[in-house]
Each structure stands twice: as C-alpha cells, then as structure tokens.
gemmi code that builds the backbone of each chain (N, CA, C; Angstrom):
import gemmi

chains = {
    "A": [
        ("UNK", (129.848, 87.941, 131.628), (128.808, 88.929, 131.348), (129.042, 89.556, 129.975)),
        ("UNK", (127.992, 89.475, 128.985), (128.180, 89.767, 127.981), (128.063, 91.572, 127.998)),
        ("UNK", (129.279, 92.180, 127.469), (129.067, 93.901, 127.348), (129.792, 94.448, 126.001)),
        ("UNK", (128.951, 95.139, 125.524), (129.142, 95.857, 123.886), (129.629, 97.231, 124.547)),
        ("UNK", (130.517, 97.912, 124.279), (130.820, 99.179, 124.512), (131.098, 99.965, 123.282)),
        ("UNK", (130.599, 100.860, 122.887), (131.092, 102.095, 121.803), (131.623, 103.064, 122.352)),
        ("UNK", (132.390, 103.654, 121.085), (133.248, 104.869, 121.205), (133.586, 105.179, 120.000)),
        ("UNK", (133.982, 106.700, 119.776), (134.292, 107.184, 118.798), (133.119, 108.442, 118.769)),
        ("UNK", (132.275, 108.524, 119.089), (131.444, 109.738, 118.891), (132.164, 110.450, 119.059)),
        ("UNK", (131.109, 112.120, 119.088), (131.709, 113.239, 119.396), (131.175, 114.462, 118.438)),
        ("UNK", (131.739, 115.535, 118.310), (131.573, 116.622, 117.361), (131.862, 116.766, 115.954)),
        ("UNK", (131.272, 116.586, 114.499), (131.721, 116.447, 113.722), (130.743, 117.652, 112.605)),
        ("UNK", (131.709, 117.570, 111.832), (131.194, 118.554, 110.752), (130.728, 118.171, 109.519)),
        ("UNK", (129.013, 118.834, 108.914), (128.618, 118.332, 107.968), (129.675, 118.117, 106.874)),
        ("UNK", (129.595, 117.105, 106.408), (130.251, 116.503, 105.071), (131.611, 116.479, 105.727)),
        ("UNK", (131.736, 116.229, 107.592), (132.945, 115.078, 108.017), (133.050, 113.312, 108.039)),
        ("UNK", (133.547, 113.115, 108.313), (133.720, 111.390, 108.467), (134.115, 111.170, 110.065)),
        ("UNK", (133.927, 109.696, 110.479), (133.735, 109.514, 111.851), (133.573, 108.096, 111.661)),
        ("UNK", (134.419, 107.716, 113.195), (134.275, 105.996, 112.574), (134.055, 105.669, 114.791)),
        ("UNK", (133.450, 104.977, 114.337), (132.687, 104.502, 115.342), (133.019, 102.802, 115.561)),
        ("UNK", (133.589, 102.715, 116.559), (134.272, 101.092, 117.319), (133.135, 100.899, 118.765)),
        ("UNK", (133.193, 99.228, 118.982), (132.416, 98.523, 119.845), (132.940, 97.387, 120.060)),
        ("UNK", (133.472, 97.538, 121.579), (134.281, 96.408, 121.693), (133.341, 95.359, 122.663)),
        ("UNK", (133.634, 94.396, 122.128), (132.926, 93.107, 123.056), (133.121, 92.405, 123.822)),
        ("UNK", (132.924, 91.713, 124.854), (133.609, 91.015, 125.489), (132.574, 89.952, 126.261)),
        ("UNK", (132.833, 88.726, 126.743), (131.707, 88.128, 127.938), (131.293, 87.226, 126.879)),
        ("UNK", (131.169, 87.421, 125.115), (130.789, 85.822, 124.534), (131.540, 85.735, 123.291)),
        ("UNK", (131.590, 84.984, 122.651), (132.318, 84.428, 121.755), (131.788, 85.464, 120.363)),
        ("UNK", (132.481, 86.262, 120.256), (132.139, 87.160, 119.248), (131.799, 87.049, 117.919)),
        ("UNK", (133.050, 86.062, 117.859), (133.185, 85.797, 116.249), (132.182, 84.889, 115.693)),
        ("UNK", (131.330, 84.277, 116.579), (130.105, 83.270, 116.085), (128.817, 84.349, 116.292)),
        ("UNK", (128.740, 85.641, 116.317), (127.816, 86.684, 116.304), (127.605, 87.296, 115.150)),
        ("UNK", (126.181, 87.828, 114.637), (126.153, 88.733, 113.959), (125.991, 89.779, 114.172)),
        ("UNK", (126.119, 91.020, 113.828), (125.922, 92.356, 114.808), (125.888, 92.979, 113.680)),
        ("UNK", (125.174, 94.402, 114.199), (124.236, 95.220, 114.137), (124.754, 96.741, 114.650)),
        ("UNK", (124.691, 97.906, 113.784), (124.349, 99.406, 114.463), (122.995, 99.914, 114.101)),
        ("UNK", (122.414, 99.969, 115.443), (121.014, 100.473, 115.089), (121.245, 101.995, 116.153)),
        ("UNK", (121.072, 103.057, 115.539), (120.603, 104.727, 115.936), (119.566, 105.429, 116.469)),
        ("UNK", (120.067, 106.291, 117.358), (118.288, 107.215, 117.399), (118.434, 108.529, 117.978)),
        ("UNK", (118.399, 109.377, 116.892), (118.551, 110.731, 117.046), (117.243, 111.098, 118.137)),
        ("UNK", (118.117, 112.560, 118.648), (117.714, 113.241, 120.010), (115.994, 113.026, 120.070)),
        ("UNK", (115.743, 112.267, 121.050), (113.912, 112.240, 121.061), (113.205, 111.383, 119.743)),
        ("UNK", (113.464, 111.218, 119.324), (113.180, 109.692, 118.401), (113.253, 108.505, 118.418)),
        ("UNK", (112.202, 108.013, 117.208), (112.636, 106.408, 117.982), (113.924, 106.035, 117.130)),
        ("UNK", (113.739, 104.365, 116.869), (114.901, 103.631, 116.989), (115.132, 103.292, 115.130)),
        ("UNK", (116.402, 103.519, 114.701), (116.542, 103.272, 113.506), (117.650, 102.064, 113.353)),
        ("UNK", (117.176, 101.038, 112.830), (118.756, 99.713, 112.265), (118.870, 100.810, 110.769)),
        ("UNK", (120.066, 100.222, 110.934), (121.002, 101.398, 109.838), (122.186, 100.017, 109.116)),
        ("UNK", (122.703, 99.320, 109.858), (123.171, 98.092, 109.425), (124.003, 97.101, 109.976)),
        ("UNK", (123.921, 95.616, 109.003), (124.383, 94.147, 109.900), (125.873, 93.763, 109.334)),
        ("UNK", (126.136, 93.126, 109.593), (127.377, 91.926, 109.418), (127.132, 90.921, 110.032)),
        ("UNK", (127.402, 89.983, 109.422), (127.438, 88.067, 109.464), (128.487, 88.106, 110.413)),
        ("UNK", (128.792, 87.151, 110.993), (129.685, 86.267, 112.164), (130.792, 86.889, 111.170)),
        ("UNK", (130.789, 85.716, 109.875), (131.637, 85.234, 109.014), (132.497, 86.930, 108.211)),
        ("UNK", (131.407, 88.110, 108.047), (131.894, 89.306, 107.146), (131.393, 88.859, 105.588)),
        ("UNK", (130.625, 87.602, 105.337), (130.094, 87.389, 104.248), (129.557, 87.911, 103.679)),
        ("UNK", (128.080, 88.895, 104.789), (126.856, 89.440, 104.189), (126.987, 90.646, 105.482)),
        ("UNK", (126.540, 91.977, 104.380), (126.465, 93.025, 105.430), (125.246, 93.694, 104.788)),
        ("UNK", (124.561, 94.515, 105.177), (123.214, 95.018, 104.636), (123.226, 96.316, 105.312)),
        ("UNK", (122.335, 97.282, 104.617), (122.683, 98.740, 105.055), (121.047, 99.375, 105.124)),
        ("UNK", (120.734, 100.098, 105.557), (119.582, 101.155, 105.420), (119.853, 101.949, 104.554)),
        ("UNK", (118.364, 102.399, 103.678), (119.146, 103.274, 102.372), (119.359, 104.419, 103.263)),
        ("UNK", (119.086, 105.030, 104.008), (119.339, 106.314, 104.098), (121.373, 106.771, 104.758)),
        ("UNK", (121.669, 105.127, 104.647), (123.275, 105.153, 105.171), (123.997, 104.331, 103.808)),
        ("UNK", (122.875, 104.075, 103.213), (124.099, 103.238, 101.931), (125.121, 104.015, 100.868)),
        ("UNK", (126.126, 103.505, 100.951), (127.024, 104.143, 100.053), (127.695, 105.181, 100.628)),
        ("UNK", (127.094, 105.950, 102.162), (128.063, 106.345, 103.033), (128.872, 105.737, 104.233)),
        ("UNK", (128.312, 104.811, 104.613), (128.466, 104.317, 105.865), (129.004, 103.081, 105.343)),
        ("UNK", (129.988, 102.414, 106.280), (130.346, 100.795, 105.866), (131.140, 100.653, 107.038)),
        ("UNK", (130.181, 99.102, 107.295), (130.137, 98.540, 108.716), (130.895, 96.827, 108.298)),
        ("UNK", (131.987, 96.997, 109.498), (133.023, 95.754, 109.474), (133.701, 95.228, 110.571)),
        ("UNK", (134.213, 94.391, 110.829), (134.786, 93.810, 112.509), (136.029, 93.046, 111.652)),
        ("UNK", (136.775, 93.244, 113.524), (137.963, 92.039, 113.586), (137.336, 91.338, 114.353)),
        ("UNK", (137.324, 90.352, 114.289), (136.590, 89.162, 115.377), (138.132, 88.774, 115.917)),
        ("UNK", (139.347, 89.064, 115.524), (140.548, 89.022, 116.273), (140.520, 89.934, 117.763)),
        ("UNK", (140.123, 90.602, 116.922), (140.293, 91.908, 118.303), (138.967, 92.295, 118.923)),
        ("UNK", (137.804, 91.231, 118.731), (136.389, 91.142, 119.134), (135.488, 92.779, 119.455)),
        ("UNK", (135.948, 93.354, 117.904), (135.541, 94.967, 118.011), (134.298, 94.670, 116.520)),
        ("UNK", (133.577, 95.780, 116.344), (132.629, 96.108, 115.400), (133.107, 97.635, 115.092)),
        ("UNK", (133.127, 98.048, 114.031), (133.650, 99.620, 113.843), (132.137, 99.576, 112.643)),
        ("UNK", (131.809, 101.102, 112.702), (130.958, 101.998, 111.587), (132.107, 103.140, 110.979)),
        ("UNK", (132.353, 103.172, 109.835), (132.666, 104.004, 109.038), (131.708, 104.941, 108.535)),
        ("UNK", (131.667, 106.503, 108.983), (130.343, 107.408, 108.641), (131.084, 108.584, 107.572)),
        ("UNK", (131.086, 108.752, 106.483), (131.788, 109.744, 105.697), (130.391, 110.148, 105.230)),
        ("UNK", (130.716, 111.643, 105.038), (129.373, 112.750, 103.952), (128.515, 112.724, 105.151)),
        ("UNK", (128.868, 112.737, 106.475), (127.514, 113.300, 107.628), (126.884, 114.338, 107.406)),
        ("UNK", (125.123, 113.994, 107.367), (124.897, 115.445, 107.370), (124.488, 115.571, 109.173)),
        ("UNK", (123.420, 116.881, 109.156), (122.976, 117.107, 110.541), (121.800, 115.971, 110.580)),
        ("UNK", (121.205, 114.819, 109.713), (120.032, 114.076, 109.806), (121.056, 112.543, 110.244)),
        ("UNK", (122.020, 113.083, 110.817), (123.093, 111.601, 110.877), (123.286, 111.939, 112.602)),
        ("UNK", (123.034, 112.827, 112.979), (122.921, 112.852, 114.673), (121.762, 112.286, 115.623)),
        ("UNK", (123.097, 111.568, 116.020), (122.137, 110.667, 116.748), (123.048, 109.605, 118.358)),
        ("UNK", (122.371, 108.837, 118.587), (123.330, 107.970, 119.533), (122.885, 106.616, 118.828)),
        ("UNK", (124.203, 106.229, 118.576), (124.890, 104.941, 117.947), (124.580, 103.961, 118.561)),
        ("UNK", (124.337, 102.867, 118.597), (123.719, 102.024, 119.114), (124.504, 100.678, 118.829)),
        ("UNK", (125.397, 99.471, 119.206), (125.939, 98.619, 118.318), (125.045, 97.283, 119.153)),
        ("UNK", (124.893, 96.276, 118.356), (123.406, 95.870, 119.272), (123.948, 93.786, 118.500)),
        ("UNK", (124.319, 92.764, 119.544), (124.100, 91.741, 119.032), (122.884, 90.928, 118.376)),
        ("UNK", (122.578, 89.973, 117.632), (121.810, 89.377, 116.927), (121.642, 88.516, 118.069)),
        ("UNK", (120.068, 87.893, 118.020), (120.107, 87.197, 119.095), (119.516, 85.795, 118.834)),
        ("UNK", (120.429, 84.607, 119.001), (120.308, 83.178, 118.218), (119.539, 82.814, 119.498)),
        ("UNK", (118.460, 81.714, 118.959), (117.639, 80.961, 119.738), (118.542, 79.524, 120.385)),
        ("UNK", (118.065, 78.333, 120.958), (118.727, 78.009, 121.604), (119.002, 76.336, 120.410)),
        ("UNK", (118.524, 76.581, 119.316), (118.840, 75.693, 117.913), (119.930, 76.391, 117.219)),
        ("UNK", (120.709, 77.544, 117.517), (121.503, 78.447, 117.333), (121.514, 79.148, 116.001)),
        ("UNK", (120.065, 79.555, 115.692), (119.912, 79.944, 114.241), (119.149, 81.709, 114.912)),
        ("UNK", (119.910, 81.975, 114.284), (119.869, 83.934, 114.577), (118.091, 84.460, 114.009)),
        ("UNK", (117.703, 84.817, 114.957), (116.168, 85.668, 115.160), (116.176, 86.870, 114.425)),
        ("UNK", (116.852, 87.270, 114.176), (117.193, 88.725, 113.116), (116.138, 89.730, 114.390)),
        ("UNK", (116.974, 89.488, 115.904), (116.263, 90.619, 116.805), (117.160, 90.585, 117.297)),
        ("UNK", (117.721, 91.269, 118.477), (118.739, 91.930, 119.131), (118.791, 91.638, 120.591)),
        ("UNK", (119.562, 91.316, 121.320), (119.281, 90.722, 122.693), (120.211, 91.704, 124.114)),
        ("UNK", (121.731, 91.927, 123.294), (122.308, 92.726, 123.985), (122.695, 94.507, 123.005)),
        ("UNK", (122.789, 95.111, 123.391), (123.047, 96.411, 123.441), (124.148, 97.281, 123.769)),
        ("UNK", (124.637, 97.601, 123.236), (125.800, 98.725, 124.417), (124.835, 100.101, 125.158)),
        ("UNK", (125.405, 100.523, 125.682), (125.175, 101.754, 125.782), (124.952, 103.088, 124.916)),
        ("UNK", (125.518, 103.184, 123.720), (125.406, 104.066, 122.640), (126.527, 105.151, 123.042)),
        ("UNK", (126.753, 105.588, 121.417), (127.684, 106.708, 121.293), (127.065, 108.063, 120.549)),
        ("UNK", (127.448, 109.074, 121.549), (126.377, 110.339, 120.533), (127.540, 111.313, 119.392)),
        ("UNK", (127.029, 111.051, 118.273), (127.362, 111.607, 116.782), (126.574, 112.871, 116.889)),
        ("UNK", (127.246, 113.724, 116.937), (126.742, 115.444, 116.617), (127.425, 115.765, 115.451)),
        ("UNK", (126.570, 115.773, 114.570), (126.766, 116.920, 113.202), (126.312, 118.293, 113.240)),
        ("UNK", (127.500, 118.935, 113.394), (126.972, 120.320, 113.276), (128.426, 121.050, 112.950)),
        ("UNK", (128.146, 122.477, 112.310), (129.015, 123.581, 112.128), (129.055, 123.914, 113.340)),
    ],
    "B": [
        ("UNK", (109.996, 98.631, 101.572), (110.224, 98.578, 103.485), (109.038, 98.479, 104.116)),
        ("UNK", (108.940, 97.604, 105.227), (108.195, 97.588, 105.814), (107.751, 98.504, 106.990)),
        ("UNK", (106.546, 99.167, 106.750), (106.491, 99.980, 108.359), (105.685, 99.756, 109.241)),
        ("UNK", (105.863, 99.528, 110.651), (105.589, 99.165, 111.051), (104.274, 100.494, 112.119)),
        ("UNK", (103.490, 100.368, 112.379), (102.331, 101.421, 113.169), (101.775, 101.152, 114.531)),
        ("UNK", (102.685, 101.567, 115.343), (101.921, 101.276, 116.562), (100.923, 102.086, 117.232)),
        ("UNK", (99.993, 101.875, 117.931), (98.962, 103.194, 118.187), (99.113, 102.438, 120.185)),
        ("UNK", (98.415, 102.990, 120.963), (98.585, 104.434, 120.760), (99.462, 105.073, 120.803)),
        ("UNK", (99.787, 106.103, 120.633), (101.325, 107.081, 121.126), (101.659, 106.490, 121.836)),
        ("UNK", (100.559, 107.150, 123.099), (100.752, 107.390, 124.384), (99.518, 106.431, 125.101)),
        ("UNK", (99.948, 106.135, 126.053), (98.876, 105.120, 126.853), (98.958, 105.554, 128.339)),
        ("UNK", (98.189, 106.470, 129.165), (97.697, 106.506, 130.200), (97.465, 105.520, 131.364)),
        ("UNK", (97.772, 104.842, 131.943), (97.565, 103.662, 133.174), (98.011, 103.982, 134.499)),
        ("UNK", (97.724, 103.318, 135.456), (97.589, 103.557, 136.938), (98.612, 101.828, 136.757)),
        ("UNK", (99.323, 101.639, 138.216), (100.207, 100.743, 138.214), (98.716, 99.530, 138.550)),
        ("UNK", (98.854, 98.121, 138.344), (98.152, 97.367, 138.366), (96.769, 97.204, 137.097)),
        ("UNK", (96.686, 97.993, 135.986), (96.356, 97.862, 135.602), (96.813, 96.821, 134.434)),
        ("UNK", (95.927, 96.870, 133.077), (96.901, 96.196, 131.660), (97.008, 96.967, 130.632)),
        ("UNK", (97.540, 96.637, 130.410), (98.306, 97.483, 129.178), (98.083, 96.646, 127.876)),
        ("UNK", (97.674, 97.309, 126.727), (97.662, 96.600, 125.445), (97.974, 97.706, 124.388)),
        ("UNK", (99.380, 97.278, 123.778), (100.100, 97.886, 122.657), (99.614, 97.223, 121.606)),
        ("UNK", (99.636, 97.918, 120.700), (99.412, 97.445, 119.256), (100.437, 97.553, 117.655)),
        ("UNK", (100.923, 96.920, 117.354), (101.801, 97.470, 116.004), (101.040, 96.602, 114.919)),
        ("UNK", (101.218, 97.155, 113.854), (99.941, 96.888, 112.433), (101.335, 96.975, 111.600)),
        ("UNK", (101.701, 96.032, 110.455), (102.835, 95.958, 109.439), (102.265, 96.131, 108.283)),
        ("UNK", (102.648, 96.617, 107.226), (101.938, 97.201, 106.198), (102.171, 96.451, 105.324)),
        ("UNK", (102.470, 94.864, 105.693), (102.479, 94.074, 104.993), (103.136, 92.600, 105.760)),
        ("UNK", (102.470, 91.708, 105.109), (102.276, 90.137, 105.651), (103.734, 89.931, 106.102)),
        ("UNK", (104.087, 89.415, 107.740), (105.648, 89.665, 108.166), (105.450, 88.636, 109.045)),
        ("UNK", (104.488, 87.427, 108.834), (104.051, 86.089, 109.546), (104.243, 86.369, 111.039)),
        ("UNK", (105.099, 85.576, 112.087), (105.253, 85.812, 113.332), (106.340, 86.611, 113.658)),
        ("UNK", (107.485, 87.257, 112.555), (108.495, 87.764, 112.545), (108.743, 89.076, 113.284)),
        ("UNK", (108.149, 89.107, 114.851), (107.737, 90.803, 115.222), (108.480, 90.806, 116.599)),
        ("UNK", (108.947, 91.489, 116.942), (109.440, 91.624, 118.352), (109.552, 92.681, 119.080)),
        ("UNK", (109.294, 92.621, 120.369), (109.002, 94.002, 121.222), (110.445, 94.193, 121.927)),
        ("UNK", (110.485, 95.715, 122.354), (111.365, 96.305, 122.709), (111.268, 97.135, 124.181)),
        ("UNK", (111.169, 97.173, 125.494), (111.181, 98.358, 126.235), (112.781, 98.994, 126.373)),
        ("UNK", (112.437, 100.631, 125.876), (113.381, 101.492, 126.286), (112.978, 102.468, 127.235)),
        ("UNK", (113.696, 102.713, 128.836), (114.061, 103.684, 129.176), (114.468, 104.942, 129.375)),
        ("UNK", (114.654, 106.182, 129.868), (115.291, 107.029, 129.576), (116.512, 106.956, 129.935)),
        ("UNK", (117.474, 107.623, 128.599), (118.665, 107.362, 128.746), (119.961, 106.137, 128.638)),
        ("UNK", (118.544, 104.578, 128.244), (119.029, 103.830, 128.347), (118.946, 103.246, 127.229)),
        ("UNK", (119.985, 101.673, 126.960), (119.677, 101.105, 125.874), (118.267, 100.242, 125.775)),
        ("UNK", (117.475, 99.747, 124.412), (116.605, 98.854, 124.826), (116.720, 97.642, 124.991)),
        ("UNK", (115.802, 96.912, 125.711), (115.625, 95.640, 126.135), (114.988, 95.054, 125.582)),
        ("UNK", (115.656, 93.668, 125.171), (113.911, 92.756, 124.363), (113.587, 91.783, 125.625)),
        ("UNK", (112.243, 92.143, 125.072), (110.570, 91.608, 125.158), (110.656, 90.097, 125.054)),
        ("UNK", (110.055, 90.471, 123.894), (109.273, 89.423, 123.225), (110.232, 89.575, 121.256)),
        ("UNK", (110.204, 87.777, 121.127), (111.145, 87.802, 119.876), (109.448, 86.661, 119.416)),
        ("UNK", (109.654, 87.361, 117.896), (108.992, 86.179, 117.239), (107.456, 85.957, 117.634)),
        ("UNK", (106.837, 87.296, 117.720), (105.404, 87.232, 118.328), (105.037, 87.169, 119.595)),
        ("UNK", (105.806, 86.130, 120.214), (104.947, 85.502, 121.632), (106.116, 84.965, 122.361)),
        ("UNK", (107.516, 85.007, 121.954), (108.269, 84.123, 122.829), (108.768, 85.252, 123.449)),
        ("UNK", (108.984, 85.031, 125.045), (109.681, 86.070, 125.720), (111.106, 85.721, 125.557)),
        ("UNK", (111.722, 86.415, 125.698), (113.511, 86.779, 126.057), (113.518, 86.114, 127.108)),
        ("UNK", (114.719, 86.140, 127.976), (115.623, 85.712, 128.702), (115.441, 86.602, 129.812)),
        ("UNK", (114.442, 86.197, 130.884), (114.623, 86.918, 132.162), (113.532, 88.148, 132.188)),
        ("UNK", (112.534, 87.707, 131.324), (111.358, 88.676, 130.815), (110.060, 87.829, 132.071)),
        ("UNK", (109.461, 88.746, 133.004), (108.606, 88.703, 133.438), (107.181, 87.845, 133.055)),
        ("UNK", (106.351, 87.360, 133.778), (105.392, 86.865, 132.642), (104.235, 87.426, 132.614)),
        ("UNK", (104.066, 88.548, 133.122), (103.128, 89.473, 133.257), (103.527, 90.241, 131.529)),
        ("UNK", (104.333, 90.057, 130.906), (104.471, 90.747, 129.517), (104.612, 89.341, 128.629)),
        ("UNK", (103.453, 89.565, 127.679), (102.831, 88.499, 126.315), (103.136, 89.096, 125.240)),
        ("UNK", (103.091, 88.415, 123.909), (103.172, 89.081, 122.910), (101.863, 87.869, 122.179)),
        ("UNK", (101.402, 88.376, 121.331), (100.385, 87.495, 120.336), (100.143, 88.404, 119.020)),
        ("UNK", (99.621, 87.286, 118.279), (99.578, 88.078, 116.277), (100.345, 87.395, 115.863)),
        ("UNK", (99.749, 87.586, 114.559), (100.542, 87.407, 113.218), (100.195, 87.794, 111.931)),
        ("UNK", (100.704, 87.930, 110.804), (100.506, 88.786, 109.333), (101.020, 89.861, 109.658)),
        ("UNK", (99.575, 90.291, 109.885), (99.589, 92.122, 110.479), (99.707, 93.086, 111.386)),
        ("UNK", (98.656, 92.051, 112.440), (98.427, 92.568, 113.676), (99.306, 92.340, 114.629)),
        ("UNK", (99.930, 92.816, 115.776), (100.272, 92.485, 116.361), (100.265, 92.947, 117.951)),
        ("UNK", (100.146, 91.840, 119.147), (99.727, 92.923, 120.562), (101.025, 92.441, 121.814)),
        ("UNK", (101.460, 93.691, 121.911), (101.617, 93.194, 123.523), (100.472, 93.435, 124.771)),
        ("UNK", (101.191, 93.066, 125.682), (100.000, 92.912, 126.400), (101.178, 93.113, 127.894)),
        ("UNK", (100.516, 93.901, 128.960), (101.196, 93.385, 130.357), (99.939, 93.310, 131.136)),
        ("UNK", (99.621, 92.220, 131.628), (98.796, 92.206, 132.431), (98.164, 92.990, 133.798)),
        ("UNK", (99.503, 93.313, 134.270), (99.268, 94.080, 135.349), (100.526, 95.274, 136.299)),
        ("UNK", (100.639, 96.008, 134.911), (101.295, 97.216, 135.399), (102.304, 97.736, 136.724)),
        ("UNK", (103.599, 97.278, 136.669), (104.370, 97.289, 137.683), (104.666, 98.937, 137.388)),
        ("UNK", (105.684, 99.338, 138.749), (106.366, 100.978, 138.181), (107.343, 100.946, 137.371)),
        ("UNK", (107.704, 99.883, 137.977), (108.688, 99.509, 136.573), (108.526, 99.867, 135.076)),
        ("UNK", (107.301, 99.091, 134.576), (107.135, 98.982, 132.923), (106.962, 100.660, 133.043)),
        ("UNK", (106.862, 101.657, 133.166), (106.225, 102.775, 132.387), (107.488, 102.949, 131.372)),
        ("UNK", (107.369, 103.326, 130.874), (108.747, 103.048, 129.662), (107.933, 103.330, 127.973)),
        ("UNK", (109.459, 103.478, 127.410), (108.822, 103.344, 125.940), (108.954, 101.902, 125.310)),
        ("UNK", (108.017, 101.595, 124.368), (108.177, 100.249, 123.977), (107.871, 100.224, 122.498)),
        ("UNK", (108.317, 99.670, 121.760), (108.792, 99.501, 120.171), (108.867, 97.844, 119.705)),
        ("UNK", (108.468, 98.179, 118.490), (108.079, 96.468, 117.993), (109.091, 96.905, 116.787)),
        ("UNK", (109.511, 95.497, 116.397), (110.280, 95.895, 115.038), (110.752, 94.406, 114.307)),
        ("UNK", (110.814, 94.042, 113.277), (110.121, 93.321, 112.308), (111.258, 92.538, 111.620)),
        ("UNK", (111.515, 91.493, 111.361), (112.774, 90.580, 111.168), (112.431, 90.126, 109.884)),
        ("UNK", (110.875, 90.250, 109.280), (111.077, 89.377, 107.924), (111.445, 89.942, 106.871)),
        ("UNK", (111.909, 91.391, 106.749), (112.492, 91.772, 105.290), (114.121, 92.677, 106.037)),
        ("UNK", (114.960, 92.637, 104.835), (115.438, 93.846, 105.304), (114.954, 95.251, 104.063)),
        ("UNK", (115.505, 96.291, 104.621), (115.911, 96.248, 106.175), (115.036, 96.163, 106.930)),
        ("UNK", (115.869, 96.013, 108.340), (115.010, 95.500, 109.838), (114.546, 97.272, 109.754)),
        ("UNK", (113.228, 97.285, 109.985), (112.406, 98.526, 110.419), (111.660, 97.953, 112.209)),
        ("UNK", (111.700, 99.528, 112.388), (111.006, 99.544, 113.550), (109.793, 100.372, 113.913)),
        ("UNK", (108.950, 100.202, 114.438), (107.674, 100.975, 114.986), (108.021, 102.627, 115.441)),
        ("UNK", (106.928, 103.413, 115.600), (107.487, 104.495, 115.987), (107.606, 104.532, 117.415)),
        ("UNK", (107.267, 103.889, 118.403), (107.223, 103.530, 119.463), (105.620, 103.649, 119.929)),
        ("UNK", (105.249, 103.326, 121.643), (103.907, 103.792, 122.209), (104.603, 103.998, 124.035)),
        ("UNK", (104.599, 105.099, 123.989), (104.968, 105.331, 125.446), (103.750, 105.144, 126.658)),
        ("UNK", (104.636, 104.332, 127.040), (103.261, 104.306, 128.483), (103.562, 104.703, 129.837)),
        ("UNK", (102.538, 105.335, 130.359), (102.951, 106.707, 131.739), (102.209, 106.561, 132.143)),
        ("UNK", (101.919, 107.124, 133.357), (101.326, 106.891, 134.714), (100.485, 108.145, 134.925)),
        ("UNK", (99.077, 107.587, 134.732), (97.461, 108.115, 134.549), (97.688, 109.164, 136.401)),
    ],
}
model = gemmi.Model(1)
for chain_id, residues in chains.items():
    chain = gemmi.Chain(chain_id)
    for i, (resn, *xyz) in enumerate(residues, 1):
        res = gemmi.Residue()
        res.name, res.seqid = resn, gemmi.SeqId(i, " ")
        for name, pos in zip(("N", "CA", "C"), xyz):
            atom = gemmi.Atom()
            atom.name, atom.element = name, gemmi.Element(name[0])
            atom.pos, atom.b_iso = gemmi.Position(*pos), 0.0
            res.add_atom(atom)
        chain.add_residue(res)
    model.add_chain(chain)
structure = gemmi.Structure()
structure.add_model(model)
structure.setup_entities()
C-alpha cells in the first residue's frame, strides 16, 4: 500500500525556518517524482514545488522561490521542504503528493497519491 | 501562469441528479487538465488525468471532456458520496496551477 506521511509542522515565527519531511513507503520511491502542493486554512489548493526521481530538475512557485528548497534521499525514501523567511501568507497544510506515471511509465505531471498534510502556523 | 476558472462556486443538487463543473484556462493547455475531489479534512483524490481518462478505481458515473480551454466534468448521477469539493488543475506549463475549486452540496 502506497503511503506518503509528513511531519515537521507546527508553530513558527514570521521570518522562522521549518523543514518539513515525508516519508514513503508501499512503492519504489526512487523511480518517483514528487511534489509539495499547500492550502492554507479554507482555501484552495496551491503546487508550490517538484523534484525528478533522479534530483536533476526541481521547479518552484514564485511565491516560494528563493525561500523554500525541496530535496529527497531516495536512500531513506523521504522528501523534505526547507521553508526559511516564513511569513503569516506561508500557513497552511503541507501537502507532499506523488507524480502519477501512466501505464507507458511516462509521468502525467498530476498527482495520484497524497499524504495526509502537515499544518505550518506562522504566527507571533 | 496559467489560471485556471472554474464556475460555479457552488452547485446546489439533490443526490441522483448530474452535476456539470466547468474550468476555462486562460490559455491553450490542449488535453493537459485534471480533476480533483477533496473532502473535509482530507487529502485530494484524482478524478480524471488528461481531460477524460479516469484514475484508478474512479467510478464511471464521473467523465471528464474538453480541450484548449474549456473544460467539463460531469457526474451523471449524484451519489452522497460526491458532495465534496472538486478542483481541476493543469499539467501543460509550470508552474502546475490549480482552479479555485466548485463545491457541490446538497439542494
């Protein structure tokens, strides 16, 4: 059974840092691309950013670029988000979400499994 | 970036009825569109990948059709299940953007 789990949320303070892990388990990780997509309290759904199987190619949302940087051990079949300079527009529940390959095994750039999410509170 | 517009918000239905969502891309994104139902409290589920193909273990009372611009889901006939929120969101540029959602509830 394929299951994404996050952790690392919690209480943090504007212009803190916070790093956010998702561990995988149930498929072969390291041939995945993955994804943190967000969605603050009562909103919809924001992708914020990817990584390749490989760690070749990672891509960001501007509103997280140049703060945020997203990376995995495919050793230790985890995904981590690095969040430094949070403001209060960075609260939200974390979302770490697989890429979902068709059955020619070429990736749909859509999402198939999900974790549960982790909630990021920025506040004083 | 692409944004994506779904109308209506909100959609009113009685169980057994159909349901027809709509998302509009503000620019040419061929069949590259895929639907989403979320829950409360929960993570979302895909739909429909790629316009019209369902997921894995997706009902067939839920369709997807369009392309360029337009795009529809469709459930034919309203279980209690579907009332839920549902979101389309768009694979041909990055970044991946998503719809604002269209919640559908029980008339």
């Amino acid at each position: 059974e394929v299951q994404l789990v996050e952790s690392g949320g919690g209480l943090v303070q504007p212009g803190g840092s916070q790093r956010l892990s998702c561990a995988a388990s149930g498929f072969s990780f390291s041939s995945y691309s993955m994804n943190w997509v967000r969605q603050a309290p009562g909103k919809g759904l924001e992708w914020i950013s990817y990584i390749s199987s490989s760690v070749t190619t990672v891509y960001y949302a501007d509103s997280v670029k140049g703060r945020f940087t997203i990376s995995r051990d495919n050793a230790k079949n985890s995904l981590y988000l690095q969040m430094d300079s949070l403001t209060d527009e960075d609260t939200a529940v974390y979302y770490c979400a697989r890429d979902f390959y068709d059955s020619a095994g070429y990736a749909r750039g859509v999402f198939d499994y999900w974790g549960r999410g982790t909630l990021v509170t920025v506040s004083s | 970036e692409i944004v994506l517009t779904q109308s209506p918000a909100t959609l009113s239905l009685s169980p057994g009825e159909r349901a027809t969502l709509s998302c509009r891309a503000s620019q040419d994104i061929s069949n590259y569109l895929a639907w989403y139902q979320q829950k409360p409290g929960q993570a979302p589920r895909l739909l429909i990948y790629d316009a019209s193909n369902r997921a894995t273990g997706i009902p067939v009372r839920f369709s997807g059709s369009g392309s360029g611009t337009d795009f529809t889901l469709t459930i034919s006939s309203l279980e209690p299940e579907d009332f839920a929120l549902y979101y389309c969101q768009q694979r041909s540029n990055w970044p991946r953007t998503f719809g604002q959602g269209t919640k559908v509830e029980i008339k």
